[in-house]
N, C-alpha and C positions, 0 to 999 in steps of 0.2 A: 417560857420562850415565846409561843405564841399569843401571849397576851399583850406582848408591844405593838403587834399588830393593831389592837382593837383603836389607838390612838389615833391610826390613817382612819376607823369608818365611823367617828362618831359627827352626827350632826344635830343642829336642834331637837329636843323633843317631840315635840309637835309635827315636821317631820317624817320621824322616822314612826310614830304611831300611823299616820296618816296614809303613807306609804303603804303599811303591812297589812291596813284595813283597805287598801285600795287594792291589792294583789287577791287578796280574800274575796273581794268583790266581785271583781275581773273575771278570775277563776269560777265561782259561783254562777254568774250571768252568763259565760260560755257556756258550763255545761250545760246549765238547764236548757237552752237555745240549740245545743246540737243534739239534747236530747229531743227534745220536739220532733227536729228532723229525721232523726234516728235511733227513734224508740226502743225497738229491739237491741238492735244492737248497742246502746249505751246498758238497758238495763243486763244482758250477758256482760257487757263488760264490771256494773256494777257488783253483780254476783259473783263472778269471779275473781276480782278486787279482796272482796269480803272474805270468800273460802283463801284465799292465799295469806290474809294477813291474821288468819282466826289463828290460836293456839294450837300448835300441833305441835312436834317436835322439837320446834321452835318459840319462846314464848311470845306474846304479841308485845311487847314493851321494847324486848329484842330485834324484834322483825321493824318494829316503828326506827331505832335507831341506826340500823341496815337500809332501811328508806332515806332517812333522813342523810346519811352519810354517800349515801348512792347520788339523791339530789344534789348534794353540795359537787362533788365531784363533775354529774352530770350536767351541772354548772343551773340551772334552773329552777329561777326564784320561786314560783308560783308554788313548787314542791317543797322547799326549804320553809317557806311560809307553814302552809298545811303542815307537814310533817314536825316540825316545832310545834304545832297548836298540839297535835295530839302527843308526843310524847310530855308537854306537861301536862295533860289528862290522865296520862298513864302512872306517871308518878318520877319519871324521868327527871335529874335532877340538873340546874345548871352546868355543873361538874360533870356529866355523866357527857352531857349535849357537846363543851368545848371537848373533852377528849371523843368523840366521834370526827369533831372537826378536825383534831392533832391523825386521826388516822387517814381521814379524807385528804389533807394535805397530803399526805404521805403518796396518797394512791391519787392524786389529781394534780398536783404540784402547785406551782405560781400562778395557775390560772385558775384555781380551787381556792385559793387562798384570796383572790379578789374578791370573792364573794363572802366575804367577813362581814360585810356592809347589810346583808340579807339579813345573815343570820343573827348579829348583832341587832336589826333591828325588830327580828323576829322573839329575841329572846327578851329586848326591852319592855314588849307588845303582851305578849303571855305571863313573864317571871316578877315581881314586883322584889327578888332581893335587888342589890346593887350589881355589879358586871366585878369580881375580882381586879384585888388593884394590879400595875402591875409587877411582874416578877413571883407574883403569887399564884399557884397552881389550885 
């Protein structure tokens, strides 16, 4: 169902790589610049980042696609970016990533669902299989 979507966010390769390393970028160069400013407090923030996404109760693989589903909703690339790079670090599987999307729609609606375009080109950027054709789950 939601794979007829991906028709409305595809655009050149070139692109949509370009794009995701440019959001990585961005992201990257802010922090380290507000870290400067704000040493302590970035690195507390950093520790505590850490302790929250470590394996607890929760597994970290899990916790990454509760991020990443949270971003989507939360409508904000810079996270859908990151949080894609590391769930395929994790072992997170294409399949696993669209149904967090299919529950993020759920819980963010039509304004969630714009941001197919992030994600799709986050998953281009990280995944080397093909994007499911579509009608195929």
């Amino acid at each position: 169902m939601i794979l007829c979507f991906w028709f409305f966010c595809l655009t050149k390769k070139e692109d949509k790589v370009s794009k995701t390393r440019e959001k990585l970028d961005h992201f990257t160069t802010g922090f380290r610049g507000v870290r400067k400013g704000l040493p302590d407090t970035m690195k507390s923030w950093s520790e505590w980042h850490h302790k929250a996404m470590a394996s607890g109760a929760v597994d970290v693989k899990t916790k990454e696609m509760i991020a990443l589903g949270m971003a989507l909703v939360l409508r904000c690339p810079g996270c859908i970016v990151l949080h894609v790079q590391a769930c395929k670090k994790l072992g997170v599987t294409r399949e696993e990533i669209l149904g967090v999307f299919e529950v993020a729609m759920v819980m963010g609606g039509g304004p969630t669902m714009t941001y197919c375009a992030e994600l799709h080109d986050a998953l281009e950027e990280f995944y080397t299989q093909e994007l499911p054709k579509e009608g195929k789950a």
